[in-house]
PDB file with one MODEL, atoms N, CA, C and O in Angstrom:
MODEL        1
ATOM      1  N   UNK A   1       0.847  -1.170   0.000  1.00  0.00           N
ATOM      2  CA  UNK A   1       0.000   0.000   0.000  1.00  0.00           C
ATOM      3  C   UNK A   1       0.895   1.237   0.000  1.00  0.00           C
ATOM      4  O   UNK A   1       1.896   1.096   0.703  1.00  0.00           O
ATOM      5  N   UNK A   2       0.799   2.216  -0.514  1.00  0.00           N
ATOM      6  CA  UNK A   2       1.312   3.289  -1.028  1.00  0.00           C
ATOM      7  C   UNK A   2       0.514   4.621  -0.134  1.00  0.00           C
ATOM      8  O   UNK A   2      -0.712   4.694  -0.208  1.00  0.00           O
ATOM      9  N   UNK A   3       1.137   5.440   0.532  1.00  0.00           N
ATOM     10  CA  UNK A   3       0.441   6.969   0.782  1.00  0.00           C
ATOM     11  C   UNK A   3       0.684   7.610   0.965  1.00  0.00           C
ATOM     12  O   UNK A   3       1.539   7.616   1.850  1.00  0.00           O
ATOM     13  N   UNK A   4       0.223   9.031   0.335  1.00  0.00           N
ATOM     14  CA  UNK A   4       0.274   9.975   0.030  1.00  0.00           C
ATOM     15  C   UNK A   4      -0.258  11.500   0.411  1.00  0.00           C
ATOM     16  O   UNK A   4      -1.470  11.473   0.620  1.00  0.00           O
ATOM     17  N   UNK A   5       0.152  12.439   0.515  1.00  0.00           N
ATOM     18  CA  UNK A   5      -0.537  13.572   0.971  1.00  0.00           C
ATOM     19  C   UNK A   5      -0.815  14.919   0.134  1.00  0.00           C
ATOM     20  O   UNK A   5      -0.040  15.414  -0.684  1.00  0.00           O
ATOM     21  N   UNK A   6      -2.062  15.404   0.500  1.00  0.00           N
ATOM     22  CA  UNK A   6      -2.307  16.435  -0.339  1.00  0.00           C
ATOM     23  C   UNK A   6      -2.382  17.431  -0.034  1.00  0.00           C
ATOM     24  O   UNK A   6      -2.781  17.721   1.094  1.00  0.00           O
ATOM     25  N   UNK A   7      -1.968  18.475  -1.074  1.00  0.00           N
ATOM     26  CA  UNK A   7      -1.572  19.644  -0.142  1.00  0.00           C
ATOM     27  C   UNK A   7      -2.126  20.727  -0.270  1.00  0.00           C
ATOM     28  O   UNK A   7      -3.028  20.549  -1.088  1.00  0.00           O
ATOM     29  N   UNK A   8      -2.114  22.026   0.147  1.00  0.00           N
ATOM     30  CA  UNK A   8      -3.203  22.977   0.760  1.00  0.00           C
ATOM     31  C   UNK A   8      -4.140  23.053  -0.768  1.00  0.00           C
ATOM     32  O   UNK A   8      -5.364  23.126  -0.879  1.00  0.00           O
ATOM     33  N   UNK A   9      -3.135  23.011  -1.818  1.00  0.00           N
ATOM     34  CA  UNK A   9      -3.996  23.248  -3.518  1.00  0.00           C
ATOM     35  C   UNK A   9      -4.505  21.898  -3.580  1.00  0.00           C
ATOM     36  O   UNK A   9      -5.080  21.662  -4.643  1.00  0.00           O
ATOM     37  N   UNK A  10      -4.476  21.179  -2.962  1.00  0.00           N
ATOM     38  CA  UNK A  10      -5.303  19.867  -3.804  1.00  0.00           C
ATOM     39  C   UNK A  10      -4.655  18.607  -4.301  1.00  0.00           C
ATOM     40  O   UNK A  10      -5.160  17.523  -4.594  1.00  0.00           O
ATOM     41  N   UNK A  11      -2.875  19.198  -4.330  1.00  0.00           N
ATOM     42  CA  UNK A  11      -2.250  18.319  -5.198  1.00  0.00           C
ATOM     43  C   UNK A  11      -1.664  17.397  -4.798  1.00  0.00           C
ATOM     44  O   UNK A  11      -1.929  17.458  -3.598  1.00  0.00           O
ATOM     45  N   UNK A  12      -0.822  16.266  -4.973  1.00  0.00           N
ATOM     46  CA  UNK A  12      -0.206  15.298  -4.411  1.00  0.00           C
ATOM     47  C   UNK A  12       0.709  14.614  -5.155  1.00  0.00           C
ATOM     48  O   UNK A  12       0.610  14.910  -6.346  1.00  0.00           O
ATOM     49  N   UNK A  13       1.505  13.869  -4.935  1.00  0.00           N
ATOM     50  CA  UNK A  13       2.887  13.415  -5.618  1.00  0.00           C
ATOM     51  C   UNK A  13       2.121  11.700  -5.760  1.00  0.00           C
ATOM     52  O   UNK A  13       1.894  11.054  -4.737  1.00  0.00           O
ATOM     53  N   UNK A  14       1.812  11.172  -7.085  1.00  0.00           N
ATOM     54  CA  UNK A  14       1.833   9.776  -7.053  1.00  0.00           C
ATOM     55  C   UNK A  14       3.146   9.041  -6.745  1.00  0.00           C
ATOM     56  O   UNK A  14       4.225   9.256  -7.298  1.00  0.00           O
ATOM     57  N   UNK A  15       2.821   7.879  -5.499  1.00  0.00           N
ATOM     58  CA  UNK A  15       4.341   7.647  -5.499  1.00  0.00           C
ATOM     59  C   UNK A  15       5.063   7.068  -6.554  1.00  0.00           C
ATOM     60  O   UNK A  15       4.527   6.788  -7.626  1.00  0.00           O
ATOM     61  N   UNK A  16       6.517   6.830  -6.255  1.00  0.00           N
ATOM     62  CA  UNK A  16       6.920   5.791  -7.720  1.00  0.00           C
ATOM     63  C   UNK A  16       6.467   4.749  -8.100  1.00  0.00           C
ATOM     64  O   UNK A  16       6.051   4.327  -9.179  1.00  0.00           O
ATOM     65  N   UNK A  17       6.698   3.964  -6.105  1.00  0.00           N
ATOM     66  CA  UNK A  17       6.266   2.765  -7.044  1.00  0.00           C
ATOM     67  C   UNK A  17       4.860   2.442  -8.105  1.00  0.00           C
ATOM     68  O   UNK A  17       4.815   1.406  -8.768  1.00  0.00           O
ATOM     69  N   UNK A  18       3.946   3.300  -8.139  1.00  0.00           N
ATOM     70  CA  UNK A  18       2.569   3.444  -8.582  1.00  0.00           C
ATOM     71  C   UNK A  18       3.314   3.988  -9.728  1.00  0.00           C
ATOM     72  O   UNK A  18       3.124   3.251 -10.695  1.00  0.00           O
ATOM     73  N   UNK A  19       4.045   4.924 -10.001  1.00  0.00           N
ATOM     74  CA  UNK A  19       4.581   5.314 -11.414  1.00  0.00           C
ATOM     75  C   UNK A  19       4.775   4.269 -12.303  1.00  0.00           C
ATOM     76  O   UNK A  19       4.165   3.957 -13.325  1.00  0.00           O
ATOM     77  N   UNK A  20       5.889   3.700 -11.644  1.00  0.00           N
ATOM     78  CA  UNK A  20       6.223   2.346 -12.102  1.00  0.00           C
ATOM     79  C   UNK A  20       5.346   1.311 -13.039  1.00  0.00           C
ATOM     80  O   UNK A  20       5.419   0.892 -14.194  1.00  0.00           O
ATOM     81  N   UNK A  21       4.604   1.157 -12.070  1.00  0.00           N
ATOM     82  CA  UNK A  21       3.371   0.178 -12.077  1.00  0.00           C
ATOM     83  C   UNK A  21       2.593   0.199 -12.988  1.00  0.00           C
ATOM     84  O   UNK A  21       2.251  -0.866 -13.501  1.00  0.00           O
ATOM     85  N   UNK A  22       2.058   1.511 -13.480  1.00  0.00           N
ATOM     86  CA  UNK A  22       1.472   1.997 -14.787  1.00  0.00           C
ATOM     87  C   UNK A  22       2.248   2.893 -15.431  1.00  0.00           C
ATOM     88  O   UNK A  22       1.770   3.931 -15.888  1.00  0.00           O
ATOM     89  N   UNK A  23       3.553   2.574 -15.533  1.00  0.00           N
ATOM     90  CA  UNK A  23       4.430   3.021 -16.541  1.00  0.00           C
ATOM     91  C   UNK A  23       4.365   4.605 -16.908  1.00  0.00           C
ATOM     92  O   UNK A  23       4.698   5.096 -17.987  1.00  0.00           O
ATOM     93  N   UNK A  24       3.906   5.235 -15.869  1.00  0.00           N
ATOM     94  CA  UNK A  24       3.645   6.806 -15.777  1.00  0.00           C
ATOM     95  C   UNK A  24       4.679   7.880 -16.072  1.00  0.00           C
ATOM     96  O   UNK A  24       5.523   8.036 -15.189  1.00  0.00           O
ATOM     97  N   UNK A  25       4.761   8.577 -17.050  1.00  0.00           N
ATOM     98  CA  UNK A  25       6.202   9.717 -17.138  1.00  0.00           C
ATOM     99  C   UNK A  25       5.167  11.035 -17.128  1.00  0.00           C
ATOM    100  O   UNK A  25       3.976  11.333 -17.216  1.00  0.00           O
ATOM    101  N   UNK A  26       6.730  11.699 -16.928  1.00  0.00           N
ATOM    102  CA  UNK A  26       6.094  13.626 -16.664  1.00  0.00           C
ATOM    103  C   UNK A  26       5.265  13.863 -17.967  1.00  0.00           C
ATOM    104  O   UNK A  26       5.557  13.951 -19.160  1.00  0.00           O
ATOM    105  N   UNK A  27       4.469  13.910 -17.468  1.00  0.00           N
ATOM    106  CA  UNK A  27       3.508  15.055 -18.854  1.00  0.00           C
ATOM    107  C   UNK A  27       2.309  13.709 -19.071  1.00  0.00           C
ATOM    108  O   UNK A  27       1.294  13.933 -19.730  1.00  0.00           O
ATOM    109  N   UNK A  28       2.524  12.494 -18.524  1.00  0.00           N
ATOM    110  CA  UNK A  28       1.465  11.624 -19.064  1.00  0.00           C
ATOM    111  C   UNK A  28       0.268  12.155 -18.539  1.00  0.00           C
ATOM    112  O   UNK A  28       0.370  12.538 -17.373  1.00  0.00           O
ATOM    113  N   UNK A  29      -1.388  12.353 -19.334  1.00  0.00           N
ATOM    114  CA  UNK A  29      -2.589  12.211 -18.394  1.00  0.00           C
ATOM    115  C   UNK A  29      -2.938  10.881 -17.617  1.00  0.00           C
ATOM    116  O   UNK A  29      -2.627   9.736 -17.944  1.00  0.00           O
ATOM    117  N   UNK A  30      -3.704  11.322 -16.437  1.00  0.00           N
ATOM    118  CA  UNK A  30      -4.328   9.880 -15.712  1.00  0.00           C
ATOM    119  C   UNK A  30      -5.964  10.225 -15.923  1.00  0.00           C
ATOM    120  O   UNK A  30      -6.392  11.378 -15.888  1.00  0.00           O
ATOM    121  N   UNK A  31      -6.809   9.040 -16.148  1.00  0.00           N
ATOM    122  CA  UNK A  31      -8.256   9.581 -15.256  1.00  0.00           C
ATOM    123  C   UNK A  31      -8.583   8.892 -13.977  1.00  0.00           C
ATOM    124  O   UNK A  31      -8.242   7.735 -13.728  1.00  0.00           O
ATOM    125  N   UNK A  32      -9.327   9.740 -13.100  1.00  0.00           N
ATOM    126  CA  UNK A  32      -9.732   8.814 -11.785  1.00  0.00           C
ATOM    127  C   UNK A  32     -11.048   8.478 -12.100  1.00  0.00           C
ATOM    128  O   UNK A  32     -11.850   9.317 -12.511  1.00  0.00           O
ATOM    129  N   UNK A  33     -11.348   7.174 -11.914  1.00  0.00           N
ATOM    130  CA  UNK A  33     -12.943   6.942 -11.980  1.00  0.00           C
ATOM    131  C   UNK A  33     -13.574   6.292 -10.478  1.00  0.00           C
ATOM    132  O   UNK A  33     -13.408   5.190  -9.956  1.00  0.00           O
ATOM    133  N   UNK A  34     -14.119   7.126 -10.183  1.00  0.00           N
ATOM    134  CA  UNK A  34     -15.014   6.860  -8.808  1.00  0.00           C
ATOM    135  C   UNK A  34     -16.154   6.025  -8.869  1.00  0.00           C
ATOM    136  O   UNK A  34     -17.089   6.316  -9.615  1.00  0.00           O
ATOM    137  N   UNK A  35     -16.173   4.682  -7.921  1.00  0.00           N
ATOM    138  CA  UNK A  35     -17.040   3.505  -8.544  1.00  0.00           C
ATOM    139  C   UNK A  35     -17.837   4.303  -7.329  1.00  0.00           C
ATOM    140  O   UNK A  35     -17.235   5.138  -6.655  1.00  0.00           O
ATOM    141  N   UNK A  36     -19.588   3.911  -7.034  1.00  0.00           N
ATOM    142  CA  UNK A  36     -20.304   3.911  -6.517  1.00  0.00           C
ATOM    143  C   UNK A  36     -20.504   3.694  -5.236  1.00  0.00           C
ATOM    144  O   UNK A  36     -21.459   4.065  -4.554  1.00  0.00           O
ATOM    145  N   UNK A  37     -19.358   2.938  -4.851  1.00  0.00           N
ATOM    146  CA  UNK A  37     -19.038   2.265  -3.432  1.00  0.00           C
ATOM    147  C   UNK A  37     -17.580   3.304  -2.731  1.00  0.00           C
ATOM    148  O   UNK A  37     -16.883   3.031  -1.754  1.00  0.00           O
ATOM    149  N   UNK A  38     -17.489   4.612  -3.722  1.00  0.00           N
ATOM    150  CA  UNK A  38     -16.508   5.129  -3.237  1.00  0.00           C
ATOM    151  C   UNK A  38     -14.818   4.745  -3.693  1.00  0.00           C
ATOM    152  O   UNK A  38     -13.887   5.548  -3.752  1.00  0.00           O
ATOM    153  N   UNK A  39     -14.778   3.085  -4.016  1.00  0.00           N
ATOM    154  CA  UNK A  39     -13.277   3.105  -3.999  1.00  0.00           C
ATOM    155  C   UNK A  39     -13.034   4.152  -5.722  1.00  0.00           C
ATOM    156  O   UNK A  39     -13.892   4.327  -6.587  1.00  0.00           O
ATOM    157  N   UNK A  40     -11.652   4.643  -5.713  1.00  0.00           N
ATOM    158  CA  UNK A  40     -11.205   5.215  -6.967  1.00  0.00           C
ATOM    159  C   UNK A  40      -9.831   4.391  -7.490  1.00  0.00           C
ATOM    160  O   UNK A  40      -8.904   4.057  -6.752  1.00  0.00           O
ATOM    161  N   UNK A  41      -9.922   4.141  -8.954  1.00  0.00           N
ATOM    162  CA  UNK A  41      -9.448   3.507  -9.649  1.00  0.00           C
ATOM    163  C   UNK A  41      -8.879   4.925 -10.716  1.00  0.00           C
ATOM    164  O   UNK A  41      -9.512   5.749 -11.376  1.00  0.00           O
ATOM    165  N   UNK A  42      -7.441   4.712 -10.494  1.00  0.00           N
ATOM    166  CA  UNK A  42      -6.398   5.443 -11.540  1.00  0.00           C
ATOM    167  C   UNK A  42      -6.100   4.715 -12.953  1.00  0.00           C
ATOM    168  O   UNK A  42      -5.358   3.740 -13.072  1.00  0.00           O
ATOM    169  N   UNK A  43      -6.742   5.295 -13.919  1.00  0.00           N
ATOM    170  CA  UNK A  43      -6.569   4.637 -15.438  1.00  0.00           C
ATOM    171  C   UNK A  43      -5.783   5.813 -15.901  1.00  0.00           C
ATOM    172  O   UNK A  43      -6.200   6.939 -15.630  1.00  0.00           O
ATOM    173  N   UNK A  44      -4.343   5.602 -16.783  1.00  0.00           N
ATOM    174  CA  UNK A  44      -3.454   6.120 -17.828  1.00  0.00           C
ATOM    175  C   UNK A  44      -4.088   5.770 -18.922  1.00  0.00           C
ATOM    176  O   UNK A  44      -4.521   4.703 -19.357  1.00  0.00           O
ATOM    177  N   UNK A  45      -4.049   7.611 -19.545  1.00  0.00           N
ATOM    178  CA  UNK A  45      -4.898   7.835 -20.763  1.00  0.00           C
ATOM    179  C   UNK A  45      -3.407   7.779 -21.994  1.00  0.00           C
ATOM    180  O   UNK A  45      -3.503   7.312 -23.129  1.00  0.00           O
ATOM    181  N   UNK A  46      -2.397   8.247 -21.525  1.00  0.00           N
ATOM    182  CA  UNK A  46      -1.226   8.174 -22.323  1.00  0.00           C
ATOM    183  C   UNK A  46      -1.093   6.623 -23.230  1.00  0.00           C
ATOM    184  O   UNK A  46      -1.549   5.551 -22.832  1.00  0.00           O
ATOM    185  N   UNK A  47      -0.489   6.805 -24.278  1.00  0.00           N
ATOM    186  CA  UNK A  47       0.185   5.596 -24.898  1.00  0.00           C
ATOM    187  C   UNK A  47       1.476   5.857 -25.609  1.00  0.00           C
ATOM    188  O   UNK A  47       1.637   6.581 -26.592  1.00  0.00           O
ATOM    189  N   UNK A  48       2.236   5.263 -25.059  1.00  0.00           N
ATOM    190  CA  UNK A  48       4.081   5.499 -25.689  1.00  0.00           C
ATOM    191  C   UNK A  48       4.183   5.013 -26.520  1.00  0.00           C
ATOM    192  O   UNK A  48       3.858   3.828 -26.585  1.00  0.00           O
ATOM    193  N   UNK A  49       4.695   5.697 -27.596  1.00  0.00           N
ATOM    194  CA  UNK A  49       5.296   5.356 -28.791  1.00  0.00           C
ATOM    195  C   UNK A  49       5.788   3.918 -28.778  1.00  0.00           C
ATOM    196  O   UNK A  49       5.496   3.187 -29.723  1.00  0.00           O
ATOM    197  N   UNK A  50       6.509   3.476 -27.778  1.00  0.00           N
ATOM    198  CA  UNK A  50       6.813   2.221 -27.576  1.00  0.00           C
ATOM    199  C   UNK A  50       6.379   0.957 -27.862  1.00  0.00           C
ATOM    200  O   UNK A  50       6.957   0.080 -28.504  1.00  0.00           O
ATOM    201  N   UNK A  51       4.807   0.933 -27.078  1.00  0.00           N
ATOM    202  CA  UNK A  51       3.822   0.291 -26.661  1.00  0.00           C
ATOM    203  C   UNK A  51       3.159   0.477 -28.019  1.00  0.00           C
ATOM    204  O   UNK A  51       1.988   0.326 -27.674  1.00  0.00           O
ATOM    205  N   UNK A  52       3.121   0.672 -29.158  1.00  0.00           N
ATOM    206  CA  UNK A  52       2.819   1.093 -30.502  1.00  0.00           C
ATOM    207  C   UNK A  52       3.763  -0.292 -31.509  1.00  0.00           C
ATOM    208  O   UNK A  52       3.400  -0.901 -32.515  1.00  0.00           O
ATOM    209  N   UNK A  53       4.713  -0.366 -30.909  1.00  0.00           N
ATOM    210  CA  UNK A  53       5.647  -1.386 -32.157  1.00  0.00           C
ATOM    211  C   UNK A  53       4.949  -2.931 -32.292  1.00  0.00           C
ATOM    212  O   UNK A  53       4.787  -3.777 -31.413  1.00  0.00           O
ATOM    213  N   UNK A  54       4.641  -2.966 -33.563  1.00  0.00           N
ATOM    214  CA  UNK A  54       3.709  -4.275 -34.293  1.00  0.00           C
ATOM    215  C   UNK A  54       2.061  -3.927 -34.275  1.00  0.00           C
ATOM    216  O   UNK A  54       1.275  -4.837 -34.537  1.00  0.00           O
ATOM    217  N   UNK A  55       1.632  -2.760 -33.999  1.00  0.00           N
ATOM    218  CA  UNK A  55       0.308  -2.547 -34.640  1.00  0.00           C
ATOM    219  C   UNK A  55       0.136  -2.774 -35.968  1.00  0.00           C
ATOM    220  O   UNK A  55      -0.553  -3.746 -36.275  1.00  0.00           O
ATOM    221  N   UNK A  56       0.735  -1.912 -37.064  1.00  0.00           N
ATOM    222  CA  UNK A  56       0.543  -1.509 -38.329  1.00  0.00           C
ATOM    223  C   UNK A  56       0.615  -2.999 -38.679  1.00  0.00           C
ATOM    224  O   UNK A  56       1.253  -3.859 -38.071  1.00  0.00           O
ATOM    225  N   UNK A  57      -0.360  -3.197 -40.062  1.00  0.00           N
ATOM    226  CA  UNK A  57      -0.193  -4.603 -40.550  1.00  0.00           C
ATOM    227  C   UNK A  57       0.635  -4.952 -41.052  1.00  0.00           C
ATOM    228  O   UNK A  57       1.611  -4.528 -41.670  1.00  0.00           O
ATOM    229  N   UNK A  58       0.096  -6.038 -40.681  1.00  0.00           N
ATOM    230  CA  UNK A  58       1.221  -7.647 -41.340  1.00  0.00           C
ATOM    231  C   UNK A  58       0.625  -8.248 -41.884  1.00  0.00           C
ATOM    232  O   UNK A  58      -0.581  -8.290 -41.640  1.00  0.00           O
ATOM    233  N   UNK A  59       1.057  -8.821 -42.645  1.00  0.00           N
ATOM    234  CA  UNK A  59       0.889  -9.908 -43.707  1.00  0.00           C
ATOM    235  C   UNK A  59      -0.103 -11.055 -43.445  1.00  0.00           C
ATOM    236  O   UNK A  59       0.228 -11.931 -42.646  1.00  0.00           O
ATOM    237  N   UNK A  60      -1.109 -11.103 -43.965  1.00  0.00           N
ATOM    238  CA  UNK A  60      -2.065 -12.244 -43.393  1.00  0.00           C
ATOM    239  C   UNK A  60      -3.084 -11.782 -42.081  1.00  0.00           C
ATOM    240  O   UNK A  60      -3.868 -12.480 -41.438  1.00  0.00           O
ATOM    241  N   UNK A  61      -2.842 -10.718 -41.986  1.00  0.00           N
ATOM    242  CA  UNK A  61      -3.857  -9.926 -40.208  1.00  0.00           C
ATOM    243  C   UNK A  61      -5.097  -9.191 -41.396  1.00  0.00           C
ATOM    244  O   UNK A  61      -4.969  -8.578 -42.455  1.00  0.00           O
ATOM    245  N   UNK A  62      -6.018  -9.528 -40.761  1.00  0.00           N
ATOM    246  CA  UNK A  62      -7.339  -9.038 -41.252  1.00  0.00           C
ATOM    247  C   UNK A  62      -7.611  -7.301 -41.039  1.00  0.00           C
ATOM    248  O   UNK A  62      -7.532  -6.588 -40.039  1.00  0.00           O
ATOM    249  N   UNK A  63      -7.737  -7.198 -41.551  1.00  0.00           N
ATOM    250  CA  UNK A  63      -7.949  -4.953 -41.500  1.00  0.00           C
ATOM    251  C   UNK A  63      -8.877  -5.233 -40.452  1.00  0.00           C
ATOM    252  O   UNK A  63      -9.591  -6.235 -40.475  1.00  0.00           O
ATOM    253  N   UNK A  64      -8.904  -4.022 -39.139  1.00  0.00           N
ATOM    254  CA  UNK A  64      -9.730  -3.835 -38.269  1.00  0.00           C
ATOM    255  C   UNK A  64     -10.604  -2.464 -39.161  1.00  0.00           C
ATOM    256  O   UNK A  64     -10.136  -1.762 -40.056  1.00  0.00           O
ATOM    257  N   UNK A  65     -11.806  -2.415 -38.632  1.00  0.00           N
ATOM    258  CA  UNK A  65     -12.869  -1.558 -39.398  1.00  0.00           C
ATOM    259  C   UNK A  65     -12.787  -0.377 -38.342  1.00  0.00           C
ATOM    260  O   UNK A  65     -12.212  -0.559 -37.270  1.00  0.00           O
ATOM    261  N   UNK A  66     -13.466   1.029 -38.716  1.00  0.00           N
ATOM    262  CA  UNK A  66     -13.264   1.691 -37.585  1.00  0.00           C
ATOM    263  C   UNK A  66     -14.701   1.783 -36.652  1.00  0.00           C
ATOM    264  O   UNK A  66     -14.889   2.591 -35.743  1.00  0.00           O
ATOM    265  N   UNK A  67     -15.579   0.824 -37.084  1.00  0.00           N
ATOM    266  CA  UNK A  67     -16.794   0.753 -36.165  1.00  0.00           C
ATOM    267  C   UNK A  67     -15.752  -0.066 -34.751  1.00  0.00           C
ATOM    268  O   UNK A  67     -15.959   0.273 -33.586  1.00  0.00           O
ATOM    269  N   UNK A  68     -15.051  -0.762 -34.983  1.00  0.00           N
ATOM    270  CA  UNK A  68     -14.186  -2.016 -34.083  1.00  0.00           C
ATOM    271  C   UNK A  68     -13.366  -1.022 -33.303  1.00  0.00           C
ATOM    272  O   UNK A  68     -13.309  -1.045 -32.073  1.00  0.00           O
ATOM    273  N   UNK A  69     -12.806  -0.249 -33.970  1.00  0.00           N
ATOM    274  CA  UNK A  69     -12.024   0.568 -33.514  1.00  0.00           C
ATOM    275  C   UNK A  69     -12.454   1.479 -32.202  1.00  0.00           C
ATOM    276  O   UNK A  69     -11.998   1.514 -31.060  1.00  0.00           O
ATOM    277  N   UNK A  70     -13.527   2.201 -32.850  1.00  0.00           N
ATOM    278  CA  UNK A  70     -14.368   3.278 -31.785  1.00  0.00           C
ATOM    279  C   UNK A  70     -14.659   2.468 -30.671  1.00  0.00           C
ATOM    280  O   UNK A  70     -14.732   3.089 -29.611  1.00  0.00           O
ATOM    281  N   UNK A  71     -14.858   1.181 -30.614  1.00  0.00           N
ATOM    282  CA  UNK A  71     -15.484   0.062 -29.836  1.00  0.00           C
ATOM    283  C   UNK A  71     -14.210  -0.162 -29.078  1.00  0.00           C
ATOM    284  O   UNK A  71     -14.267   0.376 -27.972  1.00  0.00           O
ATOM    285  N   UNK A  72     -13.284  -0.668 -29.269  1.00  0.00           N
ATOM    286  CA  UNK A  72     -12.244  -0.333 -28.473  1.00  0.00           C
ATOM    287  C   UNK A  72     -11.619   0.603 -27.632  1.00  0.00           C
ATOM    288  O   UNK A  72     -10.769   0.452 -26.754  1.00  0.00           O
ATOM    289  N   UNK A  73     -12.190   1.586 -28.058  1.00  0.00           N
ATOM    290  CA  UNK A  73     -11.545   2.848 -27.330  1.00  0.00           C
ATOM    291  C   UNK A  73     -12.519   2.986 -26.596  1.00  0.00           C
ATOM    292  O   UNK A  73     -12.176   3.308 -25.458  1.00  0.00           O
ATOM    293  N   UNK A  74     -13.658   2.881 -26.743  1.00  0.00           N
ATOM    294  CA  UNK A  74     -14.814   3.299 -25.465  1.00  0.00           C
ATOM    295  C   UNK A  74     -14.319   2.113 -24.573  1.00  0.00           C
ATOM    296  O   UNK A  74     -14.006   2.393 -23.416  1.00  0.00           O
ATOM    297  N   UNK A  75     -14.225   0.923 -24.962  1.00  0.00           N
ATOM    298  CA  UNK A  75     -14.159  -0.350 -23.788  1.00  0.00           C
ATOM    299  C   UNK A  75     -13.015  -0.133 -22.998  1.00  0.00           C
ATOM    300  O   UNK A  75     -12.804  -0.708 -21.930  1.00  0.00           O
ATOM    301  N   UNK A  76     -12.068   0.934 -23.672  1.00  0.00           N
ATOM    302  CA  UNK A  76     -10.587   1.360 -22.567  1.00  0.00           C
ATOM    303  C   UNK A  76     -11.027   2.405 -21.811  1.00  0.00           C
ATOM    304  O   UNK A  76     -10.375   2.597 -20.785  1.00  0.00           O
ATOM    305  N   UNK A  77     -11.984   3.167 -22.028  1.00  0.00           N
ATOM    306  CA  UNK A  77     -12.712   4.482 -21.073  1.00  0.00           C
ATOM    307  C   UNK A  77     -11.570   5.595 -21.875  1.00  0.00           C
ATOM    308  O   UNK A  77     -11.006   6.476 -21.226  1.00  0.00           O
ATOM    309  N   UNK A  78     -11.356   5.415 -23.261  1.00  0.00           N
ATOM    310  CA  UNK A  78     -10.884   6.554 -23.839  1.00  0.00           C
ATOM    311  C   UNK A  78     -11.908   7.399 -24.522  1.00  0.00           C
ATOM    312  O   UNK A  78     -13.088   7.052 -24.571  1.00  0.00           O
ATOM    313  N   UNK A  79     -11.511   8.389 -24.994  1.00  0.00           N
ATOM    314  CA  UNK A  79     -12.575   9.545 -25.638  1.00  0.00           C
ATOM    315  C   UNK A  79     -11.933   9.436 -27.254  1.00  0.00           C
ATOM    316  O   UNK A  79     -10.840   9.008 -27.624  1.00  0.00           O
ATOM    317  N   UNK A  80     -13.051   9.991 -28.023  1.00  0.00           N
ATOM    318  CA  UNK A  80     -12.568  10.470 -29.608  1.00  0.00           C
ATOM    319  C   UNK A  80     -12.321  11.909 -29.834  1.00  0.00           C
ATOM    320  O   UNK A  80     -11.974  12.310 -30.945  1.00  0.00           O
TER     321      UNK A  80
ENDMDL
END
């Protein structure tokens, strides 16, 4: 367990190891989503160039459509 404090503005330092964990760098966005029962869940909206190598097709991979596409990105809690 990890904790943290916030300070008179609101703000707070995520610790590392949580950096770590979701692969977090300076300038990445996060969203917090607040479930109903109160607990909050930190989702990274960022994607690194990195994490990108072997998308583009290959040889024999079926074209994704962009109805599939949009469908994906809502099921990650991303926006268009």
């Amino acid at each position: 367990m990890s904790i943290t404090t916030i300070t008179s503005k609101g703000q707070t330092t995520i610790p590392k190891e949580i950096r770590d964990k979701l692969n977090l760098r300076p300038g990445d966005r996060i969203s917090f989503i607040v479930e109903a029962d109160g607990r909050v869940y930190i989702q990274p909206l960022n994607v690194h160039v990195e994490e990108l190598s072997g998308i583009l097709h290959q040889p024999g991979r079926e074209p994704v459509s962009i109805e599939e596409m949009n469908a994906a990105i809502e099921q990650s809690g991303g926006s268009l």
